[in-house]
Structures are given as structure tokens and as C-alpha cells.
TIVO-476424 format. One record per atom (N, C-alpha, C, O, CB): residue in one letter; residue number from 1; atom name; x, y, z. Coordinates in Angstrom, 1 decimal, decimal comma. Atoms other than C-alpha are relative to their C-alpha. Glycine has a CB too. Layout:
BEGIN
PT  residuo  num  atomo       X       Y       Z
PT        A  NUM     CA       X       Y       Z
...
***
This chain:
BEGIN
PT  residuo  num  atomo       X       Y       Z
PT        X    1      N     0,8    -1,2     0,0
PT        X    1     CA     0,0     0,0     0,0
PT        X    1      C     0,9     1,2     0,0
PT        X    1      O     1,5     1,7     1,0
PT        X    1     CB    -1,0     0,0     1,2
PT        X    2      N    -1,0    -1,8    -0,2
PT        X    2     CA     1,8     3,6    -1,2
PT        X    2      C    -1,0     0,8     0,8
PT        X    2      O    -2,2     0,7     0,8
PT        X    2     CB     0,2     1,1    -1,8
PT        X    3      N     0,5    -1,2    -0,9
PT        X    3     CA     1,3     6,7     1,4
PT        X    3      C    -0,7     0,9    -1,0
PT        X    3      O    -0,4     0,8    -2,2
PT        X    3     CB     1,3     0,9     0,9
PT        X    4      N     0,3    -1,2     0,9
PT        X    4     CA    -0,6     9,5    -0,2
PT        X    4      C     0,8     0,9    -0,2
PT        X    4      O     1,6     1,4     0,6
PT        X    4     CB    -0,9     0,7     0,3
PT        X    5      N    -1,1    -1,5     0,2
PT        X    5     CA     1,2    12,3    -2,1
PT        X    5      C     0,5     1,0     1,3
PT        X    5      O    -0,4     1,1     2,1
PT        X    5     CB    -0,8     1,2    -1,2
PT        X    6      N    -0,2    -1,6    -0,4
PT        X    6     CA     2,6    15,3    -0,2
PT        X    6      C    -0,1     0,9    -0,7
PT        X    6      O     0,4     0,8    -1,8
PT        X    6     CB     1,0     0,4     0,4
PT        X    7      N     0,0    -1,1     1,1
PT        X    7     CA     1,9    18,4    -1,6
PT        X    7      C     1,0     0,8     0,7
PT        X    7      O     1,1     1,0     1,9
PT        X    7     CB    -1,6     0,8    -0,4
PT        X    8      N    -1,3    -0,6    -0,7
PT        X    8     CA     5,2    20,3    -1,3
PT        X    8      C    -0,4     1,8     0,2
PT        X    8      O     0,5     2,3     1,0
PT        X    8     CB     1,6    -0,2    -1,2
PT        X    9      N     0,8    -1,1    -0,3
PT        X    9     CA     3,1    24,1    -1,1
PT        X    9      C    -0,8    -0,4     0,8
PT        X    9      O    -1,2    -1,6     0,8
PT        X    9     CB    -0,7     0,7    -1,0
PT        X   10      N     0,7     0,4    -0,8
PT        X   10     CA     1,3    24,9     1,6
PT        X   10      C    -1,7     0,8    -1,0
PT        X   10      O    -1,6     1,6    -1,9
PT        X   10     CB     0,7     0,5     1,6
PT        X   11      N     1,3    -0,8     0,9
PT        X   11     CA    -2,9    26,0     0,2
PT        X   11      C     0,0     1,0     0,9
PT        X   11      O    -0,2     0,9     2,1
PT        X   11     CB    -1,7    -0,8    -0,1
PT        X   12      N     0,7    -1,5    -0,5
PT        X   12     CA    -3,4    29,6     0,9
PT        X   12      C    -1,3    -0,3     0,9
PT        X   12      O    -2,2    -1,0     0,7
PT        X   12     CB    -0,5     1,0    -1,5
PT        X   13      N     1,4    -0,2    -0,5
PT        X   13     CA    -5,8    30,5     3,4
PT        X   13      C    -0,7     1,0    -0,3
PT        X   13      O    -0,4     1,9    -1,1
PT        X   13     CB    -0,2     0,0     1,2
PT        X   14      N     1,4    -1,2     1,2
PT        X   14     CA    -9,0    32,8     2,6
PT        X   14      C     0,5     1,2     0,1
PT        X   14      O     0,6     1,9    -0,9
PT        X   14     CB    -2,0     0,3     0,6
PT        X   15      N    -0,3    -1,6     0,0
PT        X   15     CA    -7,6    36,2     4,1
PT        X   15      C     1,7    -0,1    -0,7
PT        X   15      O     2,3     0,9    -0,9
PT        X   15     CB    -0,1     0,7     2,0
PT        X   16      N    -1,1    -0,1     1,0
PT        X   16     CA    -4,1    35,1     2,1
PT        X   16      C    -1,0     0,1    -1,4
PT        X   16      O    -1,2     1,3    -1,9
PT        X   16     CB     1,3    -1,6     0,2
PT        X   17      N     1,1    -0,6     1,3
PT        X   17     CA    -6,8    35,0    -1,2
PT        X   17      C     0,2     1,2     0,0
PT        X   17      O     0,8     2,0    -0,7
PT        X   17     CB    -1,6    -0,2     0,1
PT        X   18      N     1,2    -1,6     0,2
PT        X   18     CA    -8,6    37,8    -0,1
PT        X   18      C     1,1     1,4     0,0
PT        X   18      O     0,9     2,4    -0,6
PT        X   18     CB    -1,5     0,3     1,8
PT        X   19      N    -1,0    -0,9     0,1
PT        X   19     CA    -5,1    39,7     0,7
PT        X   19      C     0,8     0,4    -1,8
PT        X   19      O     1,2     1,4    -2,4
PT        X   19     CB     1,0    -0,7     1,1
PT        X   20      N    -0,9    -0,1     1,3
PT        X   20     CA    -3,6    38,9    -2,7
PT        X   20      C    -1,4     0,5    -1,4
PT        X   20      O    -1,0     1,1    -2,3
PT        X   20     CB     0,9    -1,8    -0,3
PT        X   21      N     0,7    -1,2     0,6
PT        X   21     CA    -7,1    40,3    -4,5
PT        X   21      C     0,0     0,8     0,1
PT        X   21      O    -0,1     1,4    -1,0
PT        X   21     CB    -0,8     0,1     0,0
PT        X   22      N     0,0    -0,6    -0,4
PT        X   22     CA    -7,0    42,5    -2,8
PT        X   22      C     1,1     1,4    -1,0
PT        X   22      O     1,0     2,3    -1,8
PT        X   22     CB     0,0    -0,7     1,3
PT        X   23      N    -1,1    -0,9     0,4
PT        X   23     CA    -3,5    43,9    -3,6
PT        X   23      C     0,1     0,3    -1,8
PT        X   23      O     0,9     1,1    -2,3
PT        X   23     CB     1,5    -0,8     0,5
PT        X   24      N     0,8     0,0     1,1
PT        X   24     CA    -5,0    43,5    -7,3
PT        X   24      C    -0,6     1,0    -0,5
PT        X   24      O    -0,4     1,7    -1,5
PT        X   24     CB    -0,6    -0,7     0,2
PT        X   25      N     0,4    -0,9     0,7
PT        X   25     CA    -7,3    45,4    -7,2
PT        X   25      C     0,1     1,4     0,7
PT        X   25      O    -0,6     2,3     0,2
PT        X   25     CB    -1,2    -0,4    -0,3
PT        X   26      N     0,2    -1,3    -0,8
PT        X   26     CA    -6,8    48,3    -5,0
PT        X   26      C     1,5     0,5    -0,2
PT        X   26      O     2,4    -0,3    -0,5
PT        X   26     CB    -0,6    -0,2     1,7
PT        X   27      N    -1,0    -0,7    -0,3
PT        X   27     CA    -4,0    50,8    -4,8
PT        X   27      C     0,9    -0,4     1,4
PT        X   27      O     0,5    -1,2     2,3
PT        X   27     CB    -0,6     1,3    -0,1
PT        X   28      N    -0,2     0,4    -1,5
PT        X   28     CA    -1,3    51,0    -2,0
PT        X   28      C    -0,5     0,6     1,1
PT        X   28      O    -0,6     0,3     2,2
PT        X   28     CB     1,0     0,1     0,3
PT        X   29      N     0,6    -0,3    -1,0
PT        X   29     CA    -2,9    53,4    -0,7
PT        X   29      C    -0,8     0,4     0,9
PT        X   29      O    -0,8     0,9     2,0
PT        X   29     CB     0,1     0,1     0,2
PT        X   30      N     1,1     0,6    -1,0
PT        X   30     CA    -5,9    52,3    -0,3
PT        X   30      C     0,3    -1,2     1,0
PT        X   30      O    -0,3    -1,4     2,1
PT        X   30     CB    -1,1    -0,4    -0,8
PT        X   31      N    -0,1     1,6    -0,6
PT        X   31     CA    -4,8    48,9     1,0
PT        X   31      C     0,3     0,4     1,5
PT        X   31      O    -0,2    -0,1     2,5
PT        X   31     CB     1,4    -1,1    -0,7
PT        X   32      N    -0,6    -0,3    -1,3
PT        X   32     CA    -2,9    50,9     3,7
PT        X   32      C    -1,3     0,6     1,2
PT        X   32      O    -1,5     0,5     2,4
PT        X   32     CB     1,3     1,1    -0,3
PT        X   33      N     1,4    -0,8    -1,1
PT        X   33     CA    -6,4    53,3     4,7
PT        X   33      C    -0,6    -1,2     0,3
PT        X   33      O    -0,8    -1,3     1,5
PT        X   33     CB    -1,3     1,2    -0,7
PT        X   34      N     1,1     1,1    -0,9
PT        X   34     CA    -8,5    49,9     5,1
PT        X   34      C     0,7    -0,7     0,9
PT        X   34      O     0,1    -1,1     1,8
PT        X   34     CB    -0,8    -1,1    -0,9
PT        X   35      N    -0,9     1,0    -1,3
PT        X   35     CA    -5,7    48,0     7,2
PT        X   35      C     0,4     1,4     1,1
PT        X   35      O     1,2     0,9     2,0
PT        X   35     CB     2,0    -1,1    -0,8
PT        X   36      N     0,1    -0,8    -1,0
PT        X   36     CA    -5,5    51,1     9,5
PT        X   36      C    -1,2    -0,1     0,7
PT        X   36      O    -1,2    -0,3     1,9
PT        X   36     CB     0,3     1,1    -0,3
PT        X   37      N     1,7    -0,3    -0,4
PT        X   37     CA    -9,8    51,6     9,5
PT        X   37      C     0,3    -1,7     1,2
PT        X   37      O     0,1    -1,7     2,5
PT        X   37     CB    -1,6    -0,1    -2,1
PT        X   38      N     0,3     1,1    -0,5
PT        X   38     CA    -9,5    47,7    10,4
PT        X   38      C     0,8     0,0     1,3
PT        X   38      O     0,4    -0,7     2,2
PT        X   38     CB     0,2    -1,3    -0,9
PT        X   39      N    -1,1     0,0    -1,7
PT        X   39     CA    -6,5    48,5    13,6
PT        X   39      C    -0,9     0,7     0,7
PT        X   39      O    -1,0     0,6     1,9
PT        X   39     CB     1,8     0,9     0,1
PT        X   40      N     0,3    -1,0    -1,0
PT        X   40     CA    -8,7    51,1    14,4
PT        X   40      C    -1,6    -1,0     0,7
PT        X   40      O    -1,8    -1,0     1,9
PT        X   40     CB    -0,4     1,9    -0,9
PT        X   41      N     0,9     0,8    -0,5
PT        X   41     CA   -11,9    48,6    14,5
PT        X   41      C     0,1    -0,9     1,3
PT        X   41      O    -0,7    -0,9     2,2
PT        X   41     CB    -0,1    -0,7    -0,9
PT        X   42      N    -0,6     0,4    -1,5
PT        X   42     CA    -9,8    46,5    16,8
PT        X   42      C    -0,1     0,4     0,6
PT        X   42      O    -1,1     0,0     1,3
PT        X   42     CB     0,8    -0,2     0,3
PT        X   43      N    -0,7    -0,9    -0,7
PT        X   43     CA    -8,5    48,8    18,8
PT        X   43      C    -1,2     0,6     1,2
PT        X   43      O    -1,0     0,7     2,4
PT        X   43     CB     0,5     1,2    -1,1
PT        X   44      N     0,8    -0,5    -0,5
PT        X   44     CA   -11,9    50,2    19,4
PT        X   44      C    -0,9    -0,5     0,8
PT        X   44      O    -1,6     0,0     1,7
PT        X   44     CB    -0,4     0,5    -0,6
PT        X   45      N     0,8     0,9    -0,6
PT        X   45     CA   -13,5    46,8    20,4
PT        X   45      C     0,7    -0,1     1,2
PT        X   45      O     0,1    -0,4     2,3
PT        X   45     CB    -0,2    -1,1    -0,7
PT        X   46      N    -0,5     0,8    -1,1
PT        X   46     CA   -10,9    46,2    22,7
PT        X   46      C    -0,2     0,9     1,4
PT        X   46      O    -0,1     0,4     2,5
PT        X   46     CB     1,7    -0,4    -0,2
PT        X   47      N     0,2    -1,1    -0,7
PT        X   47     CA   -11,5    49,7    24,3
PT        X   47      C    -1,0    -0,3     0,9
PT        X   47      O    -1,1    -0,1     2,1
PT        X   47     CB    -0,1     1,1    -0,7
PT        X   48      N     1,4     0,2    -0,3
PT        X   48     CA   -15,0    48,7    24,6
PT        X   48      C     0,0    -1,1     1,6
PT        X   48      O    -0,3    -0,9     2,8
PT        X   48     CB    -0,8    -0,8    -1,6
PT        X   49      N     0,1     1,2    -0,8
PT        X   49     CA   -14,6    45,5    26,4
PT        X   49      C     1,2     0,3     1,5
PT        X   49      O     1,3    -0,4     2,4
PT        X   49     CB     0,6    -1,5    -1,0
PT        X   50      N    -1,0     0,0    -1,1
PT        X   50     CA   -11,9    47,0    28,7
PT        X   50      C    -1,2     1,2     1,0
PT        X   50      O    -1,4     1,4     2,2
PT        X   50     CB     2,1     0,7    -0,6
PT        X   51      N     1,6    -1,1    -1,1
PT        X   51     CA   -15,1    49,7    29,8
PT        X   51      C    -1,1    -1,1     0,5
PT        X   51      O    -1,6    -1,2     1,6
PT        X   51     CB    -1,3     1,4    -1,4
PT        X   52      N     1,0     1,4    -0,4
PT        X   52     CA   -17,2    46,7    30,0
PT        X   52      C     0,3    -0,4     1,9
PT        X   52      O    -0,4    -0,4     2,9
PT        X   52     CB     0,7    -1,7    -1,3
PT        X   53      N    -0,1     0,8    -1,4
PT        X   53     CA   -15,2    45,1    32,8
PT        X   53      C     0,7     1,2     1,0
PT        X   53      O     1,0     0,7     2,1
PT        X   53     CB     1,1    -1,6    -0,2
PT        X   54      N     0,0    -0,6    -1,0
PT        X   54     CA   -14,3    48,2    34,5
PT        X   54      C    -1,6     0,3     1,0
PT        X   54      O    -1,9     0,1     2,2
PT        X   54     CB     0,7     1,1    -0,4
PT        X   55      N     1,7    -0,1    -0,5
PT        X   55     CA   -18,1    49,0    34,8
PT        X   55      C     0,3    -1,5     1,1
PT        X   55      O     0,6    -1,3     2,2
PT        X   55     CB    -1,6    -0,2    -1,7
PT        X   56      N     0,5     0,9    -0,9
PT        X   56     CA   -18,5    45,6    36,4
PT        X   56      C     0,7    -0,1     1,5
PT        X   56      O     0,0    -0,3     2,5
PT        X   56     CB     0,2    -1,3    -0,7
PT        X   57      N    -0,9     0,1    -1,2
PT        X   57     CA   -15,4    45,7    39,0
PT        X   57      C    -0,9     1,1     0,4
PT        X   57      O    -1,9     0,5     0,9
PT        X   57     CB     1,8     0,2     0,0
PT        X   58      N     0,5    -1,1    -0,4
PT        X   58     CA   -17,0    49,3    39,8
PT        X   58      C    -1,2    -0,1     0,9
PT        X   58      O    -1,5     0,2     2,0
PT        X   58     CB    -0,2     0,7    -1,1
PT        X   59      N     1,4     0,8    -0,6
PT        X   59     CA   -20,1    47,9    40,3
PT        X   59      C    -0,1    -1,1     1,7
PT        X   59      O    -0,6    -1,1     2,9
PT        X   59     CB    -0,3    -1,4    -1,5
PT        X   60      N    -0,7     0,9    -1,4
PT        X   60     CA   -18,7    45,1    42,5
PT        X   60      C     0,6     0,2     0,9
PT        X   60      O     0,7    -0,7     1,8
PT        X   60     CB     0,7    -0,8    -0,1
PT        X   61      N    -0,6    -0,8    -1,3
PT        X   61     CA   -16,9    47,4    44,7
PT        X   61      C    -0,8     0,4     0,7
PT        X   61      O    -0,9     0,0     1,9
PT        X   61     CB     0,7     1,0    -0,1
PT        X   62      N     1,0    -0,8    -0,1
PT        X   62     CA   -19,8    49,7    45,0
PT        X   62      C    -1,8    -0,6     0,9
PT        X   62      O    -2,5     0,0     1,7
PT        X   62     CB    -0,1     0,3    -1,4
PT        X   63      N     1,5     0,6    -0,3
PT        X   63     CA   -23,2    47,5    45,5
PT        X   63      C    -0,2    -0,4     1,6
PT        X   63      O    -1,2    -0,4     2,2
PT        X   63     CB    -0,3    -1,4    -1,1
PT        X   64      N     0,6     0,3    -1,6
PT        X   64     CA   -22,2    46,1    49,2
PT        X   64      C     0,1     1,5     0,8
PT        X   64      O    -0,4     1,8     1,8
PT        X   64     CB     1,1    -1,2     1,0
PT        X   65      N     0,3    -1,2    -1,0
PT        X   65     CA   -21,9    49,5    50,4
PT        X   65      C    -1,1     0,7    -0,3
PT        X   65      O    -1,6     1,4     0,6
PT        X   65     CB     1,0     1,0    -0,1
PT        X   66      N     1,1    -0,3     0,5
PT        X   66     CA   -24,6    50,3    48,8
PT        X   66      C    -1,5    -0,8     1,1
PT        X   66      O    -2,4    -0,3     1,8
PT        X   66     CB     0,2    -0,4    -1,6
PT        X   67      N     0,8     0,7    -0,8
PT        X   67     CA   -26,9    47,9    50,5
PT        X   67      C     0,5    -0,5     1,0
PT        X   67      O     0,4    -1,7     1,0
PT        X   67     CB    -0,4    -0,9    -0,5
PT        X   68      N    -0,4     0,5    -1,3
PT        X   68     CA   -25,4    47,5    54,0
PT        X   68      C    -0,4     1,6     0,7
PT        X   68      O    -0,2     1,8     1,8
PT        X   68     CB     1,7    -0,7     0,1
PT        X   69      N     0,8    -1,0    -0,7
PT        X   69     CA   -27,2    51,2    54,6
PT        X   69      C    -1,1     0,4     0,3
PT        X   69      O    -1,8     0,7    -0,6
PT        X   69     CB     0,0     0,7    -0,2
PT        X   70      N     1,4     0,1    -0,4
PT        X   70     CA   -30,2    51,6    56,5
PT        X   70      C    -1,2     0,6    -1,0
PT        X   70      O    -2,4     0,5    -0,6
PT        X   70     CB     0,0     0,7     1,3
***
């Protein structure tokens, strides 16, 4: 029984595709304004989620003193 081939390339994955259409069809620099817009997307979620869990600590500091007053 022979092993199956190896394929000596590895297959692109979709955001390697979608990068190399990409660089196709768009200028550089556009390529560069949407991969900033997209840091800033990040950037902004992570902001979010870091307000998220302050609210909660804040909260969780706050609520027994809150309810331990007559």
C-alpha cells in the first residue's frame, strides 16, 4: 500500500486570497487606509470590552456598600 502524495506548497488561506485580491485590485494606498480603518476597528473593540469590565469591577466594589445602609 503507497502513502498518499505530499503536496510540497502549503494552500493559501482565505484572508491570504482575499489579501492577494485584494492587492490587485486596489491601490497602496488604499490597502494601507483599510488595514489602519480595520486596527482602528480592533482597537476600538478592545477599548469597549476593557469599559465593559471596569463598569463591572466598579459595580462590584460599590453595590455592598450600597446595600449595607439603612
Amino acid at each position: 500500500m503507497q502513502a498518499a502524495p505530499v503536496r510540497a506548497t502549503a494552500i493559501p488561506t482565505f484572508s491570504t486570497a482575499l489579501r492577494a485580491v485584494e492587492s490587485l485590485l486596489m491601490s497602496s494606498g488604499q490597502r494601507t487606509a483599510r488595514r489602519n480603518a480595520w486596527t482602528s476597528v480592533l482597537e476600538d473593540r478592545r477599548r469597549a470590552k476593557d469599559r465593559v469590565e471596569a463598569q463591572r469591577v466598579l459595580e462590584a466594589v460599590t453595590s455592598p456598600l450600597t446595600s449595607t445602609r439603612p
